[in-house]
C-alpha positions in Angstrom: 113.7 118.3 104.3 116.4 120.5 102.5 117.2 118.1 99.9 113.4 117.0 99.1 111.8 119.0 96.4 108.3 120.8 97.7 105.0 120.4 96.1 102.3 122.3 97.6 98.9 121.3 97.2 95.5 123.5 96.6 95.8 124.0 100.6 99.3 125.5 100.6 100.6 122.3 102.3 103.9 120.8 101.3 103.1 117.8 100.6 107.1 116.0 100.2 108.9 116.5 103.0 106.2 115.7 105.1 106.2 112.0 106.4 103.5 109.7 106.0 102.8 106.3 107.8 102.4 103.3 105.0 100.9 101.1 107.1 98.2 103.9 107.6 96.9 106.9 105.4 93.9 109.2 106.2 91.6 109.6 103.1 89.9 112.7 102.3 87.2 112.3 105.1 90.4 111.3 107.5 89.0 108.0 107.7 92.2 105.6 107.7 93.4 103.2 104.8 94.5 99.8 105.7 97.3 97.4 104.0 94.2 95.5 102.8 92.1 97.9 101.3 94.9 99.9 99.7 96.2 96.9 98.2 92.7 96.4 96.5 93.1 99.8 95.2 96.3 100.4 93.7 96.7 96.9 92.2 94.1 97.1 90.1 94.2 99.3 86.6 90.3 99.8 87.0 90.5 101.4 90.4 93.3 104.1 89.8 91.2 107.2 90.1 89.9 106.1 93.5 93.3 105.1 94.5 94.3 108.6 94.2 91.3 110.5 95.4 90.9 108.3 98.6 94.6 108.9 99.8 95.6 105.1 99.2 98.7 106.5 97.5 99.6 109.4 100.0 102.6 107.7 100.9 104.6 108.6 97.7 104.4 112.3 98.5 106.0 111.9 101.9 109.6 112.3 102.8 110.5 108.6 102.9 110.2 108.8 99.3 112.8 111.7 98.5 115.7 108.8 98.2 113.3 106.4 95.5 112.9 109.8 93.5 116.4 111.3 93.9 117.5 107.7 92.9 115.8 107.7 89.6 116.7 111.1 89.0 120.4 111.0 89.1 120.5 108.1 87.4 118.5 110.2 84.2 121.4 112.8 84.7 124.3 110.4 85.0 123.1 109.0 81.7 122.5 112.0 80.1 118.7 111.9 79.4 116.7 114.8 78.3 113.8 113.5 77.2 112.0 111.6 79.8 108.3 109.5 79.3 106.8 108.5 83.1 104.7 106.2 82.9 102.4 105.8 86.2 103.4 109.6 86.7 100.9 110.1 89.9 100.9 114.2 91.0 104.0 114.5 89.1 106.5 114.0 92.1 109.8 112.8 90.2 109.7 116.2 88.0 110.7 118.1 91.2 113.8 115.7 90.6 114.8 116.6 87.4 116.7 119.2 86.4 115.1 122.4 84.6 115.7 121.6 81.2 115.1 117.8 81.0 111.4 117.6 78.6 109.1 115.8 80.7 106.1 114.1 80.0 103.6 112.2 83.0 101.1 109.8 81.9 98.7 108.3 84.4 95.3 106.7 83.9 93.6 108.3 87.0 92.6 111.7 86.1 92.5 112.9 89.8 96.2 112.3 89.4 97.1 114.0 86.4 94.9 117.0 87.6 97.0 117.5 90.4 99.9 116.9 88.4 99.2 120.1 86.5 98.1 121.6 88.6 101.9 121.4 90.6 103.3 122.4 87.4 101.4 124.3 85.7 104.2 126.9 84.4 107.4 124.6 84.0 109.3 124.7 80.3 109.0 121.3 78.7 106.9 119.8 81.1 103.3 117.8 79.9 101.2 115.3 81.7 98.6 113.4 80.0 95.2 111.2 81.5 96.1 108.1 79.2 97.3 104.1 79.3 100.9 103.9 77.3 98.5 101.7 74.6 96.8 105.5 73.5 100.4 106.2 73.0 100.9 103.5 70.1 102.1 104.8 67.0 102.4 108.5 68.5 105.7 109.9 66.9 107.1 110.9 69.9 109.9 109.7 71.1 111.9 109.0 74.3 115.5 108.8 75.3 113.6 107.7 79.1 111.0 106.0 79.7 110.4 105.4 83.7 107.9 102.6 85.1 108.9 102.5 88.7 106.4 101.0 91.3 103.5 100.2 89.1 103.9 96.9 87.1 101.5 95.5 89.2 98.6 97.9 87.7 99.7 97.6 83.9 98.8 94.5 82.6 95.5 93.6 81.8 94.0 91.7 84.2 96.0 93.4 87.5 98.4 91.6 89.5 100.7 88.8 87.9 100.2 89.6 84.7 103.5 88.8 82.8 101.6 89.3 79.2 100.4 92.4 79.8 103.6 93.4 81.6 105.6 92.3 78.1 102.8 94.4 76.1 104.2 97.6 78.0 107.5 97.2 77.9 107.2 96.4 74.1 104.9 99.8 73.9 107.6 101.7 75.8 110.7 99.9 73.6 108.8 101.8 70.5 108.8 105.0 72.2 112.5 105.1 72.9 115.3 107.0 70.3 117.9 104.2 69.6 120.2 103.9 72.6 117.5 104.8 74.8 
């Protein structure tokens, strides 16, 4: 697509622009992910990694995704962000998004994830990704004027799923990371 960023994997293949089915996603032995078993992954915070390295979130990087991640995106630039935290950063995709001199920093808790992330990105100004929960971040003194958690409350709080305690812990955590007015 000519308005989707590319990301190539270690293959050479683009891997937005290419469109994936969600109801269906090969893992790495082709062998297909169902709604069920997906689900089971990605909503629980102790089953990231194998999330990422079985292809149950393969859907993100496909072209059905370009308007989510163009979305966020403009709305950093019409607000004048330069600074941006993403929490739940998977392979990176919404830094394709940003404009060059926005500082970036990807956190994920599924190292498979943040390897990939780096290695999509490996020689971008002012861009960082980091294996880590947003609790290793407490008390850093960095500091945010964005901090995106888009599509993964559900994996945040401490027990998985409906967790509205541990869902108030992280937006507390990310309310200390931002500059005033963020």
């Amino acid at each position: 697509c000519a308005i989707c960023p590319r990301i190539s994997n270690d293959s050479g293949d683009y891997l937005m622009g290419v469109g994936m089915n969600q109801k269906e996603v090969s893992d790495n032995a082709g062998s297909p992910i169902q709604d069920t078993e997906r689900e089971a992954l990605t909503s629980s915070s102790m089953r990231q990694d194998e999330a990422h390295v079985s292809g149950a979130y393969d859907y993100l990087y496909g072209i059905g995704m370009c308007a989510r991640y163009g979305c966020i995106a403009a709305h950093i630039r019409a607000m004048g962000r330069h600074k941006i935290l993403d929490l739940g950063c998977g392979i990176g995709s919404l830094r394709s998004y940003l404009d060059a001199g926005v500082l970036y920093h990807g956190i994920d808790i599924a190292p498979s994830a943040v390897l990939r992330a780096q290695s999509n990105f490996p020689d971008v100004a002012g861009t960082s990704f980091e294996c880590v929960d947003i609790r290793g971040l407490a008390g850093r003194e960095q500091t945010y004027d964005c901090v995106v958690w888009a599509g993964i409350g559900h994996a945040y709080g401490r027990t998985g799923g409906e967790d509205i305690v541990g869902w108030r812990e992280v937006l507390d955590l990310a309310n200390d990371l931002l500059l005033p007015g963020g």
